[in-house]
C-alpha positions in Angstrom: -18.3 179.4 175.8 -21.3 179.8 177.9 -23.0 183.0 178.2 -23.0 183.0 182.2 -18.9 182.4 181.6 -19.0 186.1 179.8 -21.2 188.0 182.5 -18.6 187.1 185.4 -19.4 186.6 189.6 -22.0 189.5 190.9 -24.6 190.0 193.5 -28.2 190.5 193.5 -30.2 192.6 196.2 -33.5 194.0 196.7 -33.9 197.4 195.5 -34.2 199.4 199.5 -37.6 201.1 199.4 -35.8 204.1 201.3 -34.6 205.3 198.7 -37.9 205.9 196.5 -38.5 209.2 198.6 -35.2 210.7 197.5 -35.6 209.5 193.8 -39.1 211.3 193.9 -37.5 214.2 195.3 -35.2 213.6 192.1 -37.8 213.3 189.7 -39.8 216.1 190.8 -36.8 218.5 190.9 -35.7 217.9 187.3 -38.5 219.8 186.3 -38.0 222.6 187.9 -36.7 225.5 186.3 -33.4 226.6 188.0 -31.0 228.3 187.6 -27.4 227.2 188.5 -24.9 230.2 189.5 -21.4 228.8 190.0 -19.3 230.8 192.8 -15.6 231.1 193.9 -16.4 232.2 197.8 -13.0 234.3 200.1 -13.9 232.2 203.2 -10.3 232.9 204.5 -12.0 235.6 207.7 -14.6 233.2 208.4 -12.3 230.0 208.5 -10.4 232.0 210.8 -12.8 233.3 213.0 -14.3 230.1 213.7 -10.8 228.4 214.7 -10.2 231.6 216.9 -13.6 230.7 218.3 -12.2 227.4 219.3 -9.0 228.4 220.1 -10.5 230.9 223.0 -13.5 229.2 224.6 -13.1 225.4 223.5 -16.5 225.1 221.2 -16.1 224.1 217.7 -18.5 225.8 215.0 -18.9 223.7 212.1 -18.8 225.9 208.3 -21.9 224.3 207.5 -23.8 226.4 210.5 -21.6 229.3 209.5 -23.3 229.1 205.8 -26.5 228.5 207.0 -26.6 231.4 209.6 -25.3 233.9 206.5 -27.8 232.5 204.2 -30.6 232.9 206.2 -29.8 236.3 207.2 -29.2 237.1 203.7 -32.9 235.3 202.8 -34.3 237.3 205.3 -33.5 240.4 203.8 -34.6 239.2 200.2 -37.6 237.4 201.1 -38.7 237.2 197.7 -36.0 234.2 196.9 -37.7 231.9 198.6 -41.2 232.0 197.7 -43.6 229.4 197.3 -46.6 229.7 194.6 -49.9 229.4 195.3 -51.7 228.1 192.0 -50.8 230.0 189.1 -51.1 233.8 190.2 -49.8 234.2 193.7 -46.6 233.9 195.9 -46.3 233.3 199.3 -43.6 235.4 200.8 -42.6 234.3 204.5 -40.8 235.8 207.5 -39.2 232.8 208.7 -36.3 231.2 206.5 -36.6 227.5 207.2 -33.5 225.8 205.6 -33.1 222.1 205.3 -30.1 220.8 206.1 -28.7 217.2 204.1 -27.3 215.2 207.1 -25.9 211.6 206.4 -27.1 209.0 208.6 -27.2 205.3 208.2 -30.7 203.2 207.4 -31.7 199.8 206.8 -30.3 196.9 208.8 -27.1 197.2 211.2 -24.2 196.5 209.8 -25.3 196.8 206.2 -23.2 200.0 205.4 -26.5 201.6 204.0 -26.6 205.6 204.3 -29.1 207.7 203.0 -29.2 211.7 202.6 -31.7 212.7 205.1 -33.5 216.1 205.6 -33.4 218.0 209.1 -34.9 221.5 208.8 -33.5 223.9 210.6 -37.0 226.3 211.6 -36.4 230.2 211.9 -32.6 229.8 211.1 -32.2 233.9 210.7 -33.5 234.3 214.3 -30.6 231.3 215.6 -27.0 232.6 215.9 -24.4 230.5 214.4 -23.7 228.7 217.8 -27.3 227.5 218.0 -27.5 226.5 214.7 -24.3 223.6 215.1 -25.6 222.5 217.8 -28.9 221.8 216.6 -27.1 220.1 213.4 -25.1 217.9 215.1 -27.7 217.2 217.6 -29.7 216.1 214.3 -26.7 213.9 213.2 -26.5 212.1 216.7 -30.2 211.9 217.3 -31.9 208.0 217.5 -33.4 207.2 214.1 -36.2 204.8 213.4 -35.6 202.0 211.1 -37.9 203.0 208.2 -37.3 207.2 208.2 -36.5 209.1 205.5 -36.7 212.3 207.5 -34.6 213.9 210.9 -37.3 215.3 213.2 -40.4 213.6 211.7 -43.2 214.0 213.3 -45.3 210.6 211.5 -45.4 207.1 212.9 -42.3 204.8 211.3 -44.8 202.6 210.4 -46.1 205.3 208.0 -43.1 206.0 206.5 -42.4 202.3 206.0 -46.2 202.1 204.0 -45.4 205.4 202.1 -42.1 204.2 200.5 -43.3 200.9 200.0 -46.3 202.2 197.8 -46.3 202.3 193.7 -44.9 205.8 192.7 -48.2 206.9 191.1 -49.8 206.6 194.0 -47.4 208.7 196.1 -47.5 211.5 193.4 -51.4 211.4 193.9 -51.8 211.8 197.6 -48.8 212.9 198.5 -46.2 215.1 196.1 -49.7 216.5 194.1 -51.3 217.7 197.2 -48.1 219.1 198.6 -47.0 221.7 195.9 -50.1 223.1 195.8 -50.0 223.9 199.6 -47.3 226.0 200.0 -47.9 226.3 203.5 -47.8 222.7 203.5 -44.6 222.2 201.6 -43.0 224.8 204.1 -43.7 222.8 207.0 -42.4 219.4 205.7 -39.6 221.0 203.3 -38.4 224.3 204.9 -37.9 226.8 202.0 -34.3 226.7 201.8 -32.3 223.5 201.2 -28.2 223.7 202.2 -26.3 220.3 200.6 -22.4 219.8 201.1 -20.0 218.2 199.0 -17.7 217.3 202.1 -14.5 215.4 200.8 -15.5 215.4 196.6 -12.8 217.4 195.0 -10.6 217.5 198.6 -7.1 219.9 197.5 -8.9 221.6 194.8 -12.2 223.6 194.0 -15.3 221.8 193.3 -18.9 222.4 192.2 -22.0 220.4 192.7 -25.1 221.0 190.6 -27.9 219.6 193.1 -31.3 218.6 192.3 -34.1 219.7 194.5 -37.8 220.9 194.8 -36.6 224.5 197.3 -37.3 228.0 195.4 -33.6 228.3 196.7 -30.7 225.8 196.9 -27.1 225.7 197.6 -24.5 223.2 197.0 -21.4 223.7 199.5 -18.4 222.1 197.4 -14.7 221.8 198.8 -12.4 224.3 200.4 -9.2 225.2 198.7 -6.6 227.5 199.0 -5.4 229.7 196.0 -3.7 232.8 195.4 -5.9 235.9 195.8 -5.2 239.7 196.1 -5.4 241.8 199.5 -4.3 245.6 199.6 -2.9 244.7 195.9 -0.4 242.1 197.7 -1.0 238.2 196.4 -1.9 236.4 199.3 -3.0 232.5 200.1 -6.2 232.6 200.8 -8.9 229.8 201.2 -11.7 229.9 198.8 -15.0 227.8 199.0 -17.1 226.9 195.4 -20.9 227.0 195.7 -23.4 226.4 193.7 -26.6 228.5 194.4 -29.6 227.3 192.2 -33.2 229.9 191.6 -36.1 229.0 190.9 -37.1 231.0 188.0 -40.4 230.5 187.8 -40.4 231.8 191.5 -37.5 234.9 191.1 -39.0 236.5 188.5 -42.5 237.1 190.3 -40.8 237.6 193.5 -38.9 240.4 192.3 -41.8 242.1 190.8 -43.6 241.6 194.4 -40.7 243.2 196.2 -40.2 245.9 194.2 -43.9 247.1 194.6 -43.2 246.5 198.3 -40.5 249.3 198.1 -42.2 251.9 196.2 
């Protein structure tokens, strides 16, 4: 039998140079020293408020904004989480609690059913109220989107972004992923400081966990709603839980913790 007999029909296509931004982003965050904290999350008020929101005025809140606006807030008041380093022996605390948000959107030609995870950073989220923040996501989702981006919002020329993913990996770690975490002001103005991913339908009618990869101090992996029995005023009641995955950087947490406690004393 011939050997092409054994290997059966299959297609052949060009690699997409999109992608080489994410898998640098993969690379880089795979040596990073997280740490993944697996959670079971009582959503069962919030679900409810939200669909009372609609219910009385019409306007839809999505549960990513809701997460957003609570992590933030909850950054805000534990700024040391999401720290940046500065060389070897400092940390760069900020105010503002820029979280990225991982929007789905569709690249390469029309028609060609190519999608691509694509950053939008949501700037100052724990000043925004939850209303703000869904509208400036789905805004983001809706916006136009140049044929070449890798990035919702971006402020460089598509024909940049086109040369950058098209060049050899070395050089892209030399001029561009080098240079950028050693700024940390740098890295907060193209990468926010938080990172928020969602699951959406993986693990739909039971709970599930995603263990992201990433370059933020802080991540979080929104996995599938469920509901499952749970205990209010000692009565067993359905209620609808949410997993998430929240991921530290250690190397970050430890320091940061040191800083804030000297901050307190």
């Amino acid at each position: 039998m011939h050997q092409l007999d054994l290997i059966g029909s299959f297609e052949e296509r060009k690699f997409p140079d999109f992608r080489n931004p994410t898998i640098d982003t993969l690379i880089w965050g795979s040596k990073r020293h997280h740490v993944p904290i697996l959670l079971e999350i009582d959503v069962t008020a919030a679900r409810d408020t939200i669909r009372d929101q609609k219910a009385k005025t019409g306007q839809s809140i999505s549960f990513t904004g809701w997460i957003v606006k609570c992590l933030a807030q909850a950054v805000s008041e534990h700024k040391c989480i999401h720290a940046l380093r500065k060389g070897k022996r400092r940390l760069v605390i900020f105010d503002d609690v820029d979280v990225t948000v991982i929007v789905e959107r569709a690249v390469g030609e029309p028609g060609a059913g190519e999608t691509l995870p694509m950053p939008y950073i949501v700037r100052k989220a724990n000043e925004k109220s939850v209303a703000v923040i869904h509208s400036e996501i789905r805004a983001a989702q809706q916006s136009p989107l140049a044929a070449p981006e890798v990035q919702i919002g971006s402020t460089r020329a598509a024909w940049m972004t086109k040369i950058f993913t098209m060049l050899p990996r070395f050089v892209r770690e030399k001029f561009f992923w080098q240079p950028l975490f050693r700024n940390p002001f740098l890295f907060k103005r193209m990468m926010g400081t938080v990172s928020v991913t969602s699951l959406g339908m993986v693990g739909q009618g039971g709970m599930s966990w995603g263990i992201p990869i990433g370059i933020h101090p802080l991540i979080i992996a929104v996995g599938a709603i469920a509901k499952r029995p749970g205990i209010v005023y000692e009565q067993i009641v359905v209620r609808e839980y949410v997993g998430l995955t929240v991921l530290f950087d250690h190397d970050v947490t430890d320091g940061g913790q040191k800083c804030c406690n000297f901050q307190s004393i």
